[in-house]
Residue, then its C-alpha position, 0 to 999 in steps of 0.5 A: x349515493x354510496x354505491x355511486x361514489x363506490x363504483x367511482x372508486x372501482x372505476x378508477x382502481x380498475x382503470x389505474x390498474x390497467x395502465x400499469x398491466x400495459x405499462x409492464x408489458x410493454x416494458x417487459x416484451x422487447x426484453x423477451x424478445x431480446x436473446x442474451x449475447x455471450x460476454x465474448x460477442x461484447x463491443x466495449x470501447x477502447x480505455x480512456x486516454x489517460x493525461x495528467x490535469x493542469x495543476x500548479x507547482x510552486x516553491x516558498x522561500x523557506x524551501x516547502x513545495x506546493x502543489x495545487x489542483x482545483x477541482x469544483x466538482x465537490x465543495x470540499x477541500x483536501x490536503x496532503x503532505x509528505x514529509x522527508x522521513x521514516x522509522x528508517x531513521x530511528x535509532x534501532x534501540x529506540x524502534x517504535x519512536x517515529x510511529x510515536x511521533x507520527x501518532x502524538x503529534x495529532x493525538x497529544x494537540x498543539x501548543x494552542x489547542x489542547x487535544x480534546x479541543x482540537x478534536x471539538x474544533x474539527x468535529x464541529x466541521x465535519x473536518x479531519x487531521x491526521x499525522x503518520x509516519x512509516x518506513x520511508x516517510x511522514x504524512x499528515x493530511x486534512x479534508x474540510x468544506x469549502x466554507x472552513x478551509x481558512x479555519x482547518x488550514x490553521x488548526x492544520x498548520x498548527x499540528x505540523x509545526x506546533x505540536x505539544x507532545x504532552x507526556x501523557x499522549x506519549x504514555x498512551x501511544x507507548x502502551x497502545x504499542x504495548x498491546x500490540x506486541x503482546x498480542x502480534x502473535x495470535x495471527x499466524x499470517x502476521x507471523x510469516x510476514x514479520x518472520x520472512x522480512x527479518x529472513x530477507x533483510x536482517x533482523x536489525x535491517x530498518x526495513x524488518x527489525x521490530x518494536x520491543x518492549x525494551x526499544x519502548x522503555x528506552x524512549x522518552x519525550x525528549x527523544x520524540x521532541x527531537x526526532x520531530x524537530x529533525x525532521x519536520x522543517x519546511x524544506x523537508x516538505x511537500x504540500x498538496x492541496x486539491x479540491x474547490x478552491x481559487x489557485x491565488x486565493x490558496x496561494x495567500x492562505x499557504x503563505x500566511x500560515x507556511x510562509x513564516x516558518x524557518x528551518x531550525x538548527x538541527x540537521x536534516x536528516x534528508x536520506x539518499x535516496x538515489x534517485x532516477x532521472x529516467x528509466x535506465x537501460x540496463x538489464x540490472x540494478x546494483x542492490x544497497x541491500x545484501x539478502x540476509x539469509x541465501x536460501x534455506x528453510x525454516x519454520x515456526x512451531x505453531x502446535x494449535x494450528x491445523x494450516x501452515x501459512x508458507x511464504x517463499x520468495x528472495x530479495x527484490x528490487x526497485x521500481x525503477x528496475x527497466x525490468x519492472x514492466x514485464x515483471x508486472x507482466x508476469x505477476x498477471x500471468x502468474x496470479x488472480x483467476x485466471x493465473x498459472x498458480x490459482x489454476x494449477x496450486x488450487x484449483x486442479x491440485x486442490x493444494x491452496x486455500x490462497x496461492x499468489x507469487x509476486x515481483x513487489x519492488x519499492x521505490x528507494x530500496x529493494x523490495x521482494x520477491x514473495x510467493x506462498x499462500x496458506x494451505x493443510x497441514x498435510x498439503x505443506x510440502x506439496x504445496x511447497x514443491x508445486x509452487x516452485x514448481x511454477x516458478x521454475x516454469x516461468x522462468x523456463x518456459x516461454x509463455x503462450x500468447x493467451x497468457x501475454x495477451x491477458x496479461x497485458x490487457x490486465x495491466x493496462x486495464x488496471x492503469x487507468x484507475x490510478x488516475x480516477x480522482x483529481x487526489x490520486x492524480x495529484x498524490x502520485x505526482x508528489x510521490x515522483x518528486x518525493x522518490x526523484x522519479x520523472x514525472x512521466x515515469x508512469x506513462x514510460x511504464x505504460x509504453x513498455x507494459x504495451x511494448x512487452x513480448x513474450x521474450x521479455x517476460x522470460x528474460x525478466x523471470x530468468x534475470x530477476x528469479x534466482x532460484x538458488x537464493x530462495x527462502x521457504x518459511x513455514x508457520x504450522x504446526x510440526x505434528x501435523x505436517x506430513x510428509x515433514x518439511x526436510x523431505x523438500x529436499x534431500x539434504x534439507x536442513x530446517x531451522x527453527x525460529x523462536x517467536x517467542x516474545x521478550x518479557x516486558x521490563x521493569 
């Protein structure tokens, strides 16, 4: 009786066995049959048409705008605002408030809601607040599930227009900033980057000066209170909500929690940002800034360091520049694999661990031009002359067709993923109104990147690289680097930069 129920068992393992053997080698022999085709002989489809989705545009009576897109694919909702303001507008003595601001008003709770209450109400929903403020503007967003978005929209509400800036917060994030400047040394990428901004703009300029200990001492609750109230009034304001929602049932919860609110006194302080109606025709923009330093070079002693991280580069310019397509052109030509500089810097020069040149526009103010990357000691000033050097070619010499061809497709091809989310469609489409750009403006961008010849890529480079402006900052290590950094030029006059950081006050 056992050796019967055992052979069973044998049959039936042998059996189960063999159907697996065949299965594999049917599954395998049209795969080995099947001769590997080179990425080129590839037929991939053309990109997807990119169109904007119906979403709703709406205006309370206090002045906020709304912006609303369902999406039910997911049960969740999601909200963003943007508010009208920015460290731009903090007083230069006062630097490091509007981050504090930003910071307090999640972390220091509401009027109603103690911090760590606020915190357990929101992690009892897997839901989120936050609150920030940068250069250019405030943003405070939430996410929620479907089923809580009466209960987050209110804890939401409460943290834009109740927020208890309690004293201790304020410590808190003051110190936290404290932290950070005593340590905003230790990396010397960060180095150059806060350097090369106060070269280019000014040290004193809102868009490079830096938090001291000194601008943390003079601020004070009060400050923080009225910087908050300056700014956040309704009609300073842009909500966007998108997610699993109804448009009407929406509609009443933003106006029982919004619709109330009124402007208060204080004065707007709403900047100008000049916007665009279209892209202009014009083969120049007038610059708001003046470049800071014209040209020059200069250098941080680092003596620890066996690299020197570089960066070149002068003023830039805005967005809406009618150069700025084929200056994105041109970034693709002349950067990632494949670009002139990793081809050239690094790869058949050896000179770079990293290599990059880059138009960088903003919105509202002029961006950079910035080039560099990070390199030996002993390579700084090759690698200085050979990045240059690329730079001069762009701007000389037309590109190939190759070059064009790959980096318009680049371009293109990165287009469709700004729109890959119902959030990122809708973001973009507050930030155009936030900036006064045309809501098809990134679709004009589109037609002009496909329309780009090889003659304006050399006309943008040689309109918009000005190579007598440009500014060499080097961080490293002076021992190290031979030959030294007055060998760039004949006449080169290198200037030191002091980093070192001020004492913390009394």
């Amino acid at each position: 009786m056992q050796r019967s129920i055992r052979s069973q068992h044998w049959l039936r393992y042998g059996f189960i066995t063999l159907i697996i053997t065949l299965a594999i080698g049917l599954g395998r022999s049209p795969a080995l049959a099947v001769t590997p085709r080179h990425y080129t002989e590839l037929q991939l489809p053309p990109a997807p048409e990119v169109t904007l989705p119906d979403y709703t545009r709406y205006e309370l009576d206090n002045g906020m705008k709304v912006y609303l897109l369902e999406d039910h694919e997911l049960p969740l909702v999601y909200g963003s605002a943007m508010i009208y303001t920015g460290s731009r507008l903090e007083p230069g003595e006062e630097a490091g408030l509007a981050s504090i601001t930003g910071d307090v008003m999640r972390s220091g709770g509401t009027q109603a809601h103690p911090p760590d209450v606020l915190n357990q109400l929101l992690e009892q929903r897997a839901a989120s607040v936050e609150t920030s403020i940068d250069i250019t503007a405030g943003s405070a967003s939430f996410s929620a599930l479907t089923e809580d978005t009466e209960d987050v929209m209110g804890l939401f509400a409460e943290v834009l227009r109740q927020p208890a800036f309690p004293q201790d917060r304020i410590d808190l994030a003051k110190n936290q900033w404290r932290g950070s400047i005593a340590r905003r040394n230790d990396n010397p990428q960060n180095i150059a980057d806060r350097e090369f901004q106060k070269l280019i703009y000014g040290a004193d300029s809102p868009y490079a000066r830096t938090v001291e200990y000194t601008t943390l001492d003079n601020i004070s609750r009060d400050d923080v209170v009225s910087f908050y109230q300056q700014s956040f009034q309704p009609q300073n304001i842009l909500l966007g909500i998108v997610g699993d929602f109804d448009t009407n049932a929406m509609k009443s919860l933003i106006e029982a929690e919004f619709g109330d609110w009124r402007s208060s006194a204080y004065t707007t302080p709403r900047p100008n940002f000049n916007p665009p109606t279209q892209l202009i025709s014009a083969r120049s923009v007038n610059s708001e800034i003046t470049q800071a330093k014209q040209g020059g070079i200069f250098f941080v002693d680092q003596p620890q360091l066996t690299q020197s991280s570089v960066q070149i580069g002068h003023l830039g310019g805005k967005f809406n520049s009618p150069d700025y397509p084929a200056l994105s052109v041109m970034n693709e030509v002349m950067n990632g694999l494949g670009g002139r500089l990793v081809n050239e810097v690094r790869s058949r020069q050896g000179l770079a661990y990293s290599v990059y040149a880059y138009w960088s526009p903003r919105f509202d103010y002029e961006g950079m031009f910035v080039g560099g990357g990070q390199t030996r000691s002993e390579t700084t000033v090759p690698f200085i002359k050979s990045t240059l050097a690329e730079i001069e070619q762009i701007r000389t010499a037309p590109v190939t067709d190759a070059e064009l061809a790959r980096a318009k497709d680049s371009v293109l091809n990165a287009f469709i993923f700004n729109f890959q989310t119902p959030s990122q469609i809708l973001s973009r489409i507050m930030r155009y109104d936030y900036y006064g750009y045309p809501q098809d403006f990134i679709f004009q961008y589109q037609k002009q990147v496909e329309a780009t010849t090889i003659d304006d890529v050399q006309r943008a480079a040689q309109a918009n690289l000005n190579p007598d402006k440009i500014v060499t900052l080097v961080v490293g290590s002076a021992a190290a680097i031979n030959p030294p950094l007055s060998s760039l030029t004949p006449d080169a006059q290198v200037t030191q930069i002091d980093v070192t950081i001020p004492q913390m006050g009394g």
